[in-house]
C-alpha positions as CSV (number, residue, x, y, z in Angstrom):
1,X,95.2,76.1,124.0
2,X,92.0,74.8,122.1
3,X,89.7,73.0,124.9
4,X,86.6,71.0,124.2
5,X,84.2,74.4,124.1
6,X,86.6,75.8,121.3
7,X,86.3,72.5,118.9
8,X,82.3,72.5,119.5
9,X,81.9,76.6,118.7
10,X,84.4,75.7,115.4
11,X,80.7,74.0,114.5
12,X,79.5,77.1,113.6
13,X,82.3,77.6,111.0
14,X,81.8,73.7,109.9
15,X,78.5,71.8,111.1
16,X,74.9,71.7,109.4
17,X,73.6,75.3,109.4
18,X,70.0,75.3,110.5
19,X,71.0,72.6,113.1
20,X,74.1,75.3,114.2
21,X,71.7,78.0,114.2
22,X,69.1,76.7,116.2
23,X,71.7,75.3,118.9
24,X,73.0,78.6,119.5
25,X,69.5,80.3,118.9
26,X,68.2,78.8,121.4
27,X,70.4,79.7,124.6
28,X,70.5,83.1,123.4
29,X,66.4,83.3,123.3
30,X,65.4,81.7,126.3
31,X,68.3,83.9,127.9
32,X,66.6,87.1,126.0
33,X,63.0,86.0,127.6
34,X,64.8,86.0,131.4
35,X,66.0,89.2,130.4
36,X,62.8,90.4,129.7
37,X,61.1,88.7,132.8
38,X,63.3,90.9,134.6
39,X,61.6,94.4,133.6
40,X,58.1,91.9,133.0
41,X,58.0,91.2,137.0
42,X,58.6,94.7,138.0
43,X,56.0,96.1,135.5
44,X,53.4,93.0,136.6
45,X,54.2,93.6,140.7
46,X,53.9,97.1,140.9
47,X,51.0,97.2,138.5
48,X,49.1,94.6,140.4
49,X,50.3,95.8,144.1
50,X,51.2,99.6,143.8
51,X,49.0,100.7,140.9
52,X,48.7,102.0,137.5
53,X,50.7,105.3,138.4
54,X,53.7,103.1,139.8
55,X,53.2,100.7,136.5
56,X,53.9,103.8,134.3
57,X,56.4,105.3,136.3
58,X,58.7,102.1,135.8
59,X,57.7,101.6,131.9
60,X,57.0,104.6,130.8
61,X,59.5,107.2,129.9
62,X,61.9,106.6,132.6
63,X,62.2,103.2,130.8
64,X,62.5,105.2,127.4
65,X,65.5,107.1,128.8
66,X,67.3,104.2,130.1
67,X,67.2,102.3,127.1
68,X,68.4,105.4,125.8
69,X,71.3,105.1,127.4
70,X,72.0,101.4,127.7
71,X,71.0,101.2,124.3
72,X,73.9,103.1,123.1
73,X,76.4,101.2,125.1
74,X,75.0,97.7,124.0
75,X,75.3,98.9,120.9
76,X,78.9,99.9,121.2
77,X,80.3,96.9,122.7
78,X,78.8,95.1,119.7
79,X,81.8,95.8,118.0
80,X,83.8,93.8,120.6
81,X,81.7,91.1,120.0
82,X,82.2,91.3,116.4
83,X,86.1,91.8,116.6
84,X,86.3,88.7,119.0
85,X,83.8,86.1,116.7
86,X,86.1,87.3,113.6
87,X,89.3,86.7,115.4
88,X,88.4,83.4,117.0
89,X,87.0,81.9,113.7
90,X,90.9,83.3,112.4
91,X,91.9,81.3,115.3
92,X,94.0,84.6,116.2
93,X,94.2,83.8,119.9
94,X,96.6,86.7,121.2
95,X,94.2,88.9,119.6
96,X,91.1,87.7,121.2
97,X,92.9,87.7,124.5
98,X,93.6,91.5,123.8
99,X,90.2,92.2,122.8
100,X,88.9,90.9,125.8
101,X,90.3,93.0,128.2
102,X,89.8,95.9,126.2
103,X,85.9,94.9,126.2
104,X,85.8,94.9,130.0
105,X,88.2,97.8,130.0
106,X,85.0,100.0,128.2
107,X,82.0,98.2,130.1
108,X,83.8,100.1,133.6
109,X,84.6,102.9,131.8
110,X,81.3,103.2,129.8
111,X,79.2,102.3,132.9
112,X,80.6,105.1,135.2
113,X,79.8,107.7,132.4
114,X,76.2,106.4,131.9
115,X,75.7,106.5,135.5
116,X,76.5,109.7,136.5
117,X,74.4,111.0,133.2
118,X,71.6,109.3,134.2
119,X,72.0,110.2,138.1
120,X,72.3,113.9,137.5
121,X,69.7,114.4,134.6
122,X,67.2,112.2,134.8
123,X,64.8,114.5,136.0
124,X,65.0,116.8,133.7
125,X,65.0,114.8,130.8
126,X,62.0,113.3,132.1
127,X,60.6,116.8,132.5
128,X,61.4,117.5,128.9
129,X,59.1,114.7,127.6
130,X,56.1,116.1,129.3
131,X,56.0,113.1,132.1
132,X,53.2,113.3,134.0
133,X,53.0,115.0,137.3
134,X,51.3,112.1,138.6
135,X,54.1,110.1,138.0
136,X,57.6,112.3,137.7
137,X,58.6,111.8,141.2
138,X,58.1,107.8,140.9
139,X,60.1,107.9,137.5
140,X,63.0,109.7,139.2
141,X,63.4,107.5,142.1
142,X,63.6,104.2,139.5
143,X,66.0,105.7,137.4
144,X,68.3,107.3,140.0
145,X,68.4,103.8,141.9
146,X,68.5,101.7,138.8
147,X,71.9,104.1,137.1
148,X,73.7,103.3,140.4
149,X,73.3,99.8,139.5
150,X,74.4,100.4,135.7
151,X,77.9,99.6,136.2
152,X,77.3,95.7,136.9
153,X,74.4,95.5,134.2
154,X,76.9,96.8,131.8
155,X,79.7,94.3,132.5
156,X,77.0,91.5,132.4
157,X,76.2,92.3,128.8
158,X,79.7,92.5,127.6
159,X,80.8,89.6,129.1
160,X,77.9,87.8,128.0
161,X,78.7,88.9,124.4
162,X,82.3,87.5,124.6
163,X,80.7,84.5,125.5
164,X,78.4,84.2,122.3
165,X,80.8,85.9,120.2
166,X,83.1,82.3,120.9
167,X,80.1,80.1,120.5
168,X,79.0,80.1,124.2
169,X,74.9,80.9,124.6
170,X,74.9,78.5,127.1
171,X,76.3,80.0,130.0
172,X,75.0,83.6,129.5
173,X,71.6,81.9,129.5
174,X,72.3,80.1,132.9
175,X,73.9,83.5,135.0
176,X,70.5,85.2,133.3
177,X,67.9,82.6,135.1
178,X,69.5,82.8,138.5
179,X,69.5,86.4,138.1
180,X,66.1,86.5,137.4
181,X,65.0,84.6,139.9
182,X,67.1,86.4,142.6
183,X,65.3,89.8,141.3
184,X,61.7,87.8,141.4
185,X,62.3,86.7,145.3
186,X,63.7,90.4,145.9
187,X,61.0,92.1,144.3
188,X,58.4,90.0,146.0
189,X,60.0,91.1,149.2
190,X,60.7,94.8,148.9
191,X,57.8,95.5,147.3
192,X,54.9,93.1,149.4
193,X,56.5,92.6,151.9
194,X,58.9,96.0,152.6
195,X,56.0,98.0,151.2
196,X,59.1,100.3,149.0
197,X,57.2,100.7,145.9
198,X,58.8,101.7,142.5
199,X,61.9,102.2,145.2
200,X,61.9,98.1,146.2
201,X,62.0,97.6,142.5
202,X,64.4,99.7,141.2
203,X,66.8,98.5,144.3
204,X,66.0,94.8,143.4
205,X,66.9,95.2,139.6
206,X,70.4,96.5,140.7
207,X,71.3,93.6,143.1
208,X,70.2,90.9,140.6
209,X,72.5,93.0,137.9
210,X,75.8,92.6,140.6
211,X,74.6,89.1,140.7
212,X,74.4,88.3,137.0
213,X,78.1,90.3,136.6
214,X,79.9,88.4,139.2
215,X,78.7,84.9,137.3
216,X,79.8,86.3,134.4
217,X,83.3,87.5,135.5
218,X,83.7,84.3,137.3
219,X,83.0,82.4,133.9
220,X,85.9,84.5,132.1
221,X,88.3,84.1,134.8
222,X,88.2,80.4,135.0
223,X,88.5,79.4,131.3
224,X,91.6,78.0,129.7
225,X,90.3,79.3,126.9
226,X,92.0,82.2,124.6
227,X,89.2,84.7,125.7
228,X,90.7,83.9,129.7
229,X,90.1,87.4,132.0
230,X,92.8,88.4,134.3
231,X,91.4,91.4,136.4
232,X,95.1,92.7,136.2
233,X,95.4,93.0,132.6
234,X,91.9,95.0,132.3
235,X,93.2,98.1,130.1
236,X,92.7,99.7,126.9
237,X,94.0,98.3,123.5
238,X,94.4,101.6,121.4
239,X,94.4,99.3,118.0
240,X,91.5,96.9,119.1
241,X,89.6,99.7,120.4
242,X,90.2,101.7,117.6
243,X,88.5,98.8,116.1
244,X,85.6,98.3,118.4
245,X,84.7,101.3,117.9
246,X,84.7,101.7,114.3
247,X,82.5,98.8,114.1
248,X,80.1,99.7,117.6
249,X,80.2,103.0,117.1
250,X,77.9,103.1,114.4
251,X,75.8,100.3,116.3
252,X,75.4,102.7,119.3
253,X,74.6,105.5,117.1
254,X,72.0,103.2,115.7
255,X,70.5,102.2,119.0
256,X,70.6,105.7,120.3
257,X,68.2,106.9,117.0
258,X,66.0,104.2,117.6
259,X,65.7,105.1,121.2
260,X,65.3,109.2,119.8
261,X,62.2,108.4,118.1
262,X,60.8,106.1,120.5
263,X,61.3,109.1,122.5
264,X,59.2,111.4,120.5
265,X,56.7,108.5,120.4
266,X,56.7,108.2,124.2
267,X,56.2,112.5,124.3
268,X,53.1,112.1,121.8
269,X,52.1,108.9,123.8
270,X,52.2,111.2,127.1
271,X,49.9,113.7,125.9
272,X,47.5,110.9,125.8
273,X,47.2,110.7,129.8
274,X,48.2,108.2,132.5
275,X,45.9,105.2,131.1
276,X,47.6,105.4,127.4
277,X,50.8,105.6,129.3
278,X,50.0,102.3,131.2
279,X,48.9,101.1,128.5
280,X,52.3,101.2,126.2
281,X,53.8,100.6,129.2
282,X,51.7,96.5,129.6
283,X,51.6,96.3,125.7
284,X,55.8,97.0,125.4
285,X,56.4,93.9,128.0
286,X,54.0,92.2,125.1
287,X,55.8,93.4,122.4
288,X,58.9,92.1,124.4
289,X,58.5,88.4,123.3
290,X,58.5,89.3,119.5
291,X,61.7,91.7,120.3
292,X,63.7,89.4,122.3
293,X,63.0,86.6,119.7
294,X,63.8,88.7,116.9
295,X,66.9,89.9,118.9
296,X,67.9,86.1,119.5
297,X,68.1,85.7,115.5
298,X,70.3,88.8,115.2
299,X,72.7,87.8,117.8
300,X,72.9,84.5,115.9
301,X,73.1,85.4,112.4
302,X,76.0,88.2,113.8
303,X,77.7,85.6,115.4
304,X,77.6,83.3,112.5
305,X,78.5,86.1,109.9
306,X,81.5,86.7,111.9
307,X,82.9,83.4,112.3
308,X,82.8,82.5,108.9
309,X,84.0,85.8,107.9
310,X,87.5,85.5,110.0
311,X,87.3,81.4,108.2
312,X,87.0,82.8,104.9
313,X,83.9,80.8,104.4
314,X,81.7,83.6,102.7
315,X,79.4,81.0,100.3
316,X,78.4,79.6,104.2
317,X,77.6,83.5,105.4
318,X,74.9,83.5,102.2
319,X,73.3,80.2,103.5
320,X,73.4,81.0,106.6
321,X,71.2,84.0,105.8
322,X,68.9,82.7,103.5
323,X,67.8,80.1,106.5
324,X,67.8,82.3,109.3
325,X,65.8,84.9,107.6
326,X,63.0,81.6,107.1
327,X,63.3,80.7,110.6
328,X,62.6,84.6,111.4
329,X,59.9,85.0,109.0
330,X,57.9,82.4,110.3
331,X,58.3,83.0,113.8
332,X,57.0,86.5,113.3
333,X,54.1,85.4,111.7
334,X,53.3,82.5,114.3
335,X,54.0,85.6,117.0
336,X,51.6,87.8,115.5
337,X,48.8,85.2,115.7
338,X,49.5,84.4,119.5
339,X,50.2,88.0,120.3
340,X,46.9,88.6,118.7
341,X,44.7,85.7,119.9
342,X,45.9,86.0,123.8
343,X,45.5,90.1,123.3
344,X,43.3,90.4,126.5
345,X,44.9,87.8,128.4
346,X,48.3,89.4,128.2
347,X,46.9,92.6,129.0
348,X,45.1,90.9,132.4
349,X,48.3,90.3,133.8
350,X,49.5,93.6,134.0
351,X,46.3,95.9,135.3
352,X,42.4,95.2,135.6
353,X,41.5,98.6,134.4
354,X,39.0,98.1,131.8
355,X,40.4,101.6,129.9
356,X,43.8,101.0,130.1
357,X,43.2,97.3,128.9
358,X,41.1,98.8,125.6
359,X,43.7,101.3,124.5
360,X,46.0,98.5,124.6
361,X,44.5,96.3,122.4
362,X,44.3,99.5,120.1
363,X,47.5,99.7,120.1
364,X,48.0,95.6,119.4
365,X,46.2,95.4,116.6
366,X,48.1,98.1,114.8
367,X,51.4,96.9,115.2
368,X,51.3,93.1,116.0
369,X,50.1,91.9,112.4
370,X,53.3,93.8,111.1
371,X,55.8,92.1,112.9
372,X,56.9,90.3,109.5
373,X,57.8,93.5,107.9
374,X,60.8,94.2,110.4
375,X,62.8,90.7,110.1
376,X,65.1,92.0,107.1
377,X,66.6,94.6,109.1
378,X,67.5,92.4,112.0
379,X,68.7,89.3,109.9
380,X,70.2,91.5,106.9
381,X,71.9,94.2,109.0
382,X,73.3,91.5,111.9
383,X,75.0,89.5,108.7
384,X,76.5,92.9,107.5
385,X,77.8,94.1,110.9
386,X,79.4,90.7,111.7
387,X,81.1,91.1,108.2
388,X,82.7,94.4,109.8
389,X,79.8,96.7,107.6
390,X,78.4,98.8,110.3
391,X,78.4,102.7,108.9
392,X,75.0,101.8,106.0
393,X,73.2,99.6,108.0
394,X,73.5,102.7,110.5
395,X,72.5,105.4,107.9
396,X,69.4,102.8,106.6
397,X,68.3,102.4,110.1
398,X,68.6,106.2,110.6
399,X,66.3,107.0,107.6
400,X,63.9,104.3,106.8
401,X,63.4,104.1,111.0
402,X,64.3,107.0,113.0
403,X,63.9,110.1,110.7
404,X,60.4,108.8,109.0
405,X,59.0,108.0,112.4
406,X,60.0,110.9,113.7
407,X,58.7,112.9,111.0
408,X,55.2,110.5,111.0
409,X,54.1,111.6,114.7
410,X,55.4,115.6,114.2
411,X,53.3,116.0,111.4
412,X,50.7,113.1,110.5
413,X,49.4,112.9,114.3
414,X,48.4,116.4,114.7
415,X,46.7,116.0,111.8
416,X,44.7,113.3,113.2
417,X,45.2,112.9,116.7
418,X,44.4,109.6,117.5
419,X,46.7,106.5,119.8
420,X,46.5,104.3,116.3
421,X,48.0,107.1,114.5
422,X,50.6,106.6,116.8
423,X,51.1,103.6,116.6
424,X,50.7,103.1,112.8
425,X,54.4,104.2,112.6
426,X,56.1,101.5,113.5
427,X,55.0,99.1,110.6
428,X,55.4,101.8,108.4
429,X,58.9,102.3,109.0
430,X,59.8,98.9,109.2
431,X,58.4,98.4,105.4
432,X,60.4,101.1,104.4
433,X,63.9,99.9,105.8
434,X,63.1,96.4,105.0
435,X,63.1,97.6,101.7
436,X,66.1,99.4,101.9
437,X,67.7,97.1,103.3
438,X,67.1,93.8,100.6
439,X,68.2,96.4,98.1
440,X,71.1,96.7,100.0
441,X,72.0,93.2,100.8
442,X,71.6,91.9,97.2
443,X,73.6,94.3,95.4
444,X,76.6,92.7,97.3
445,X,79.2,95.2,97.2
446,X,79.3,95.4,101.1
447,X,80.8,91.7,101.9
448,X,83.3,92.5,98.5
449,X,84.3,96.1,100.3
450,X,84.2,93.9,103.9
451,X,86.9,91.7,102.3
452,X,89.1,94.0,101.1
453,X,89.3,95.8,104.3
454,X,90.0,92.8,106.4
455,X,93.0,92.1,104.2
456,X,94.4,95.3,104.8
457,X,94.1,94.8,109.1
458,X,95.5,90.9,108.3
């Protein structure tokens, strides 16, 4: 049955592209920025209520590891959202239907393996990255409490994902901002109130996630729509998960990298002491506005790729690019000049240390006049992955990001052991892949390859 919603998410298959694009940016960003205000508010309350050793305790490597793990998963169920945008722009409705369930099928599944890993062994990963003894028992407690809640977060994201994947960014943007402001009003009270500490956050963050999930199932169930949710029909696809995999697989894999050398970055970063831990810890919930932005474009331009993929409308995937990658291009810019103006503001809201707020700004002015250099790989490899081209962007990724940042703080900061040498890696490696991945992108053999394949599964 095609209802109203289906006809107006056909527009991204048929309307005016930058006016498409933004429509559906939009929702996703503002709904990226509640996402964010969710880790923002617990890093800005226990900073300014418990102190600098709870701030780091909840951003620090504990938040390292988790994305670590979520990461992985988000990753992962990429490839349903891919599989569904393809199918629904084919107008394959039995298909999406099958994918669906599948999707939620994995989120249970995936969510009950991540939280028993992260239950039993987050203490000693945290003890393998050198955490500080100052804060190892705080980190513990938030992870612990926030794994038991992983289950609901996970479900969130993939229904969320089927949502945008059919042209929805709406909805996933509502469910975020009354899940936000349930975890605001909970943290508020557990932690000024309740006096729990890291504890009242981490237990706040997991009741907002069962909030947002319930909205989100709720959503699914009532549609008419071909991507309907019946609880009872919740089961594994072996063909479409074959497929979800194939294409999230190598999305995970690339998530888990990045989250690999972030981790070596956060090891070197904790040999720097408790105020350069804090102080990643405020500039990262910084940092968050350009990511989630950037992360809004990629959702977009994947969404978009796939659509007009499963339409056959592959002149439209090549415009689409070319004006989302201007759109991105300019934002960064306009970011790193806000980022960089407001430097010590930002920083105020999070501690009034005077140390911790000047290795921040150290660490700002390395990296925040770069943030142009990384827009290729999150326009460019979200256009290949909605085509169903997920293994090179992967092995790109792995190279030009993970492996020479990895290598860049084992060898060039012993050398000269300094938080900027640190920090330095992260435009450096997003010049490289950049590069990389342009090469890539114009040589054009992937969407030709892309084609062929989707014949073969048609």
């Amino acid at each position: 049955m095609k209802t109203d919603k289906h006809q107006i998410s056909n527009q991204i298959t048929e309307g005016v592209i930058w006016k498409q694009l933004l429509f559906f940016f939009f929702p996703i960003l503002f709904g990226t920025f509640f996402q964010q205000l969710y880790n923002t508010t617990d890093a800005v309350i226990v900073g300014k209520f418990v102190g600098k050793e709870a701030l780091a305790a909840v951003g620090g490597p504990a938040a390292t590891l988790i994305n670590l793990l979520i990461g992985f998963f988000t990753g992962l169920s990429s490839g349903a959202t891919v599989i569904i945008s393809q199918y629904y722009g084919a107008k394959k409705q039995n298909d999406v239907k099958k994918t669906v369930h599948t999707a939620m099928a994995l989120s249970i599944v995936g969510g009950a393996i991540i939280m028993l890993l992260g239950f039993l062994f987050s203490g000693a990963a945290l003890r393998a990255m050198n955490t500080p003894d100052d804060i190892l028992s705080l980190s513990i407690v938030y992870m612990r409490v926030y794994f038991l809640g992983v289950i609901p977060s996970l479900i969130y994201n993939m229904g969320s994902g089927i949502l945008r994947a059919v042209g929805d960014s709406k909805r996933p943007l509502y469910f975020l901002i009354l899940s936000c402001i349930a975890n605001i009003i909970l943290d508020i009270l557990f932690v000024t109130v309740l006096k729990l500490g890291v504890l009242g956050v981490a237990t706040a963050t997991a009741l907002s996630q069962v909030i947002s999930a319930g909205m989100v199932i709720a959503a699914l169930m009532k549609t008419e729509d071909s991507y309907k949710l019946f609880l009872k029909e919740i089961r594994f696809s072996p063909v479409l998960l074959h497929n979800i995999i194939r294409i999230g697989l190598p999305a995970g894999i690339q998530s888990t990298m990045y989250s690999l050398s972030n981790l070596i970055v956060q090891s070197s970063i904790n040999s720097f002491g408790t105020d350069t831990i804090a102080a990643w810890t405020a500039y990262g919930k910084v940092d968050g506005i350009f990511w989630m932005i950037m992360g809004a474009y990629g959702v977009a331009i994947t969404t978009f790729a796939g659509q007009n993929f499963g339409a056959g409308k592959y002149d439209r995937i090549k415009k689409s690019v070319r004006i989302c990658l201007g759109m991105a291009a300019f934002t960064s810019i306009l970011l790193s000049v806000i980022v960089l103006a407001g430097g010590r503001i930002f920083f105020s809201m999070f501690t009034n240390d005077p140390e911790v707020v000047s290795i921040g700004l150290g660490m700002m002015w390395v990296i925040s006049p770069s943030y142009v250099t990384y827009v290729c790989i999150e326009i460019l490899g979200g256009t290949t992955r909605g085509c169903g081209d997920a293994v090179p962007p992967m092995l790109m990724t792995g190279a030009g990001v993970c492996i020479l940042r990895i290598a860049w703080v084992l060898l060039a900061v012993p050398m000269r052991p300094e938080i900027s040498t640190v920090a330095f890696s992260y435009p450096l490696t997003w010049s490289v892949t950049s590069l990389l991945f342009i090469v890539y992108y114009l040589r054009g053999r992937w969407l030709r390859r892309c084609r062929g394949e989707c014949e073969e599964r048609y």
